[in-house]
TORLUM-733184 format. One line per 3 residues: number of its first residue (from 1); their letters; for each residue x, y, z of C-alpha. Coordinates in nm, 3 decimals, m for minus. Each point is the difference from the previous one (the first is absolute). Layout:
% residues N
NUM> A> X,Y,Z; ...
END
This chain:
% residues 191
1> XXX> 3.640,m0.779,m1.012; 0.365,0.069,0.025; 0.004,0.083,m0.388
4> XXX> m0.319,0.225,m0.020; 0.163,0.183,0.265; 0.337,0.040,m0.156
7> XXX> m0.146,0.122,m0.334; 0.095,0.305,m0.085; m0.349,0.106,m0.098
10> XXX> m0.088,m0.068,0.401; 0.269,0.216,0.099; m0.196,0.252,0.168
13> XXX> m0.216,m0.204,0.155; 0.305,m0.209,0.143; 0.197,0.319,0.119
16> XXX> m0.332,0.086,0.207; 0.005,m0.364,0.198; m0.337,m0.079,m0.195
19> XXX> 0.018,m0.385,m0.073; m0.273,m0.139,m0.249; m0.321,m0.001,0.079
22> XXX> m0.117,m0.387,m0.032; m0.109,m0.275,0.182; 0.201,m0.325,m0.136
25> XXX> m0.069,m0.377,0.109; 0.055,m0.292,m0.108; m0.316,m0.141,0.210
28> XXX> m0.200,0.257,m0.116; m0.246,m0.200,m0.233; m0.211,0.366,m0.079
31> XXX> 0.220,0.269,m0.258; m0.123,0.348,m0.021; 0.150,0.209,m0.240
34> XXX> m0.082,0.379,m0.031; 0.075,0.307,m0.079; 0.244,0.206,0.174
37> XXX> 0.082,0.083,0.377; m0.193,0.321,0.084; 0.154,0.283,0.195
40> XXX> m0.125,m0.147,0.377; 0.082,m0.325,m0.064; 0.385,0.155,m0.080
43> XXX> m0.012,0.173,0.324; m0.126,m0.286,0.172; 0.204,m0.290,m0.227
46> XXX> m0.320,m0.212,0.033; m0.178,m0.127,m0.302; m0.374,0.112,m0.093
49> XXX> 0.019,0.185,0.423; m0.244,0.241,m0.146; m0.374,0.056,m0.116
52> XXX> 0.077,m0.217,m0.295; 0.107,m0.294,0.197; m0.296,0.004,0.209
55> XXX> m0.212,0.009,m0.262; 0.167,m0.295,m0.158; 0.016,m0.176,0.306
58> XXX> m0.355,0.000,0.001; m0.044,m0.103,m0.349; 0.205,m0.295,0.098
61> XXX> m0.189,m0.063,0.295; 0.291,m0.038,0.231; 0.160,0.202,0.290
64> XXX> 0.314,0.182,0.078; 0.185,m0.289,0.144; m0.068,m0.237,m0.306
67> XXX> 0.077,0.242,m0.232; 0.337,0.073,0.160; 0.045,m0.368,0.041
70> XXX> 0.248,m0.248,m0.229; m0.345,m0.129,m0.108; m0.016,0.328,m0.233
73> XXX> 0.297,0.153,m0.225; 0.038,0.350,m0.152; 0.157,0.059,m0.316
76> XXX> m0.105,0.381,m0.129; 0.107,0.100,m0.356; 0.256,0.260,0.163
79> XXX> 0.131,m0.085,0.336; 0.045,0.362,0.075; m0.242,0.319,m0.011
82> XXX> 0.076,0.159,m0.317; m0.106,0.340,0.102; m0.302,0.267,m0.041
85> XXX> m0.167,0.102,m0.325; m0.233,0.223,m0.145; m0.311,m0.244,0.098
88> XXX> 0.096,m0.192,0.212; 0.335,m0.231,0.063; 0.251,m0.105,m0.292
91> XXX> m0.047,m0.306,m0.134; 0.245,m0.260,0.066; 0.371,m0.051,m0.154
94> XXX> m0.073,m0.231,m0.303; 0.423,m0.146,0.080; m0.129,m0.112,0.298
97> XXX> m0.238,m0.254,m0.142; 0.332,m0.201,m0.067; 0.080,m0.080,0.331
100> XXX> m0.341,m0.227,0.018; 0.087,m0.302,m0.156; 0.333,m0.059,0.229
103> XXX> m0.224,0.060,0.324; m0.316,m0.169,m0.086; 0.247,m0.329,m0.073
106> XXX> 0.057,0.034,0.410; m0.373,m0.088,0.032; m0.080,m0.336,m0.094
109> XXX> m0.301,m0.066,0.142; m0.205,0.307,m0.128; m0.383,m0.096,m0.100
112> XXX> m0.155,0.299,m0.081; 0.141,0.359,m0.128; m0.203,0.295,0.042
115> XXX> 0.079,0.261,m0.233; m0.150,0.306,0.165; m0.019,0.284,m0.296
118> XXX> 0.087,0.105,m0.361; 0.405,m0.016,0.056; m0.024,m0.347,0.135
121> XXX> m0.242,m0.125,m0.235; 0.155,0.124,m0.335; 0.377,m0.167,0.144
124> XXX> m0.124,m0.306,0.071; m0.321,m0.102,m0.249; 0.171,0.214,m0.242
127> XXX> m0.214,m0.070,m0.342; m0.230,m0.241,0.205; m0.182,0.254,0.135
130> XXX> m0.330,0.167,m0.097; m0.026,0.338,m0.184; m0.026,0.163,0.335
133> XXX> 0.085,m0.009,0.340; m0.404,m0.016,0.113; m0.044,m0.289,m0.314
136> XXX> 0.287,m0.206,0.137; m0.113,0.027,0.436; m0.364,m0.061,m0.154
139> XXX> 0.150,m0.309,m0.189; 0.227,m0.110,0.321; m0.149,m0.385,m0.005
142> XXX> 0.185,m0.025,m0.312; 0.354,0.036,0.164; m0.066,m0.207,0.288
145> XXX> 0.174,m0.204,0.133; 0.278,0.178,m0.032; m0.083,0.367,m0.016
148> XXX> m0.271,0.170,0.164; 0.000,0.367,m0.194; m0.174,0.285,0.243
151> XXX> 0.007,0.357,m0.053; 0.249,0.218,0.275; m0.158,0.051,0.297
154> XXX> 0.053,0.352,0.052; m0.233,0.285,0.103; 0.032,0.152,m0.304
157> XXX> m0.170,m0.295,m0.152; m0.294,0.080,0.185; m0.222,0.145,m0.314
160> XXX> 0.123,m0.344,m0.212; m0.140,m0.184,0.286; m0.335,0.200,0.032
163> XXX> m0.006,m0.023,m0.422; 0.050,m0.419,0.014; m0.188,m0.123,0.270
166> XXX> 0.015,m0.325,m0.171; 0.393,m0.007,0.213; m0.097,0.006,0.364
169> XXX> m0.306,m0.219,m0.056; 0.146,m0.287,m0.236; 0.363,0.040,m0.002
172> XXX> 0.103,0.088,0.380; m0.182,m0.317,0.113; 0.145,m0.250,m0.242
175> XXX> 0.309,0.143,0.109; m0.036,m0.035,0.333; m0.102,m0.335,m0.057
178> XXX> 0.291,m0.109,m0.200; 0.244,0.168,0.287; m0.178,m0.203,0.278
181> XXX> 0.036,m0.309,m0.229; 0.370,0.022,0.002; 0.066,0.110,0.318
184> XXX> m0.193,m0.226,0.166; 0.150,m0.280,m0.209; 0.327,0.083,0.135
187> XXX> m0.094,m0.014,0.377; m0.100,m0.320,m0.040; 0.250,m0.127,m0.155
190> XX> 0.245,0.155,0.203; m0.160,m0.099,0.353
END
């Protein structure tokens, strides 16, 4: 973390006392990767601590204190908030996507890594991935077990939802299932 904060493309971030915004452990056995800090989480330096995250935390069927747990890590595609654009946020930092592989090595016992939205899905499946965004979360049994593809969980997804019911119905509960699988695997091995 020492050297993502020392880059010189951090700078301003570092020179305002904001760290990166992750979640890193090497129990965690549950990777998330997405997008990009938003502008609360930044004030708040608290992964997903907005509307997204509670949506998500729904979709994965667990609560706050799991999902702030070592049972759960967060890896976004930029650590940082890039900043406001016309429609919405900027995406995130493509050099940033380099610090991944040197982190994820810190967590060896990861079983699952949900890649929530288009920037996470096009880094890591790179050509493996459908046409689409909506062909490759419709197509998610085809990653597992590794990668569980969803689409960002942000209000502004809310007419994608409405359009692809097909998500909430089929996808949210195989998820959910899949997270309970894992988690509970790892309280009972652990106890």
């Amino acid at each position: 973390m020492e050297k993502v904060k020392n880059d010189p493309r951090n700078a301003d971030y570092t020179k305002r006392g904001i760290p990166p915004i992750v979640q890193i452990s090497e129990n965690a056995k549950i990777l998330i990767v997405g997008q990009a800090p938003g502008r609360k989480v930044e004030e708040t330096l608290i992964p997903f601590n907005d509307a997204s995250g509670v949506t998500l935390r729904k979709w994965l069927g667990i609560d706050d204190k799991t999902f702030y747990s070592d049972q759960i890590a967060i890896l976004p595609m930029d650590f940082y908030y890039p900043g406001k654009g016309k429609s919405g946020d900027l995406p995130p930092r493509k050099f940033m996507a380099a610090y991944h592989d040197e982190l994820r090595a810190l967590m060896p016992n990861i079983e699952l890594t949900i890649l929530v939205g288009k920037y996470a899905v096009d880094h890591t499946l790179k050509k493996d991935k459908e046409p689409t965004l909506t062909e490759t979360v419709h197509e998610y049994a085809r990653y597992l077990p590794t990668y569980f593809p969803i689409v960002h969980p942000s209000p502004l997804n809310f007419g994608w939802r409405k359009k692809n019911p097909w998500f909430e119905q089929e996808v949210v509960p195989a998820l959910q299932k899949r997270v309970k699988e894992i988690l509970d695997n790892k309280k009972t091995a652990g106890s």
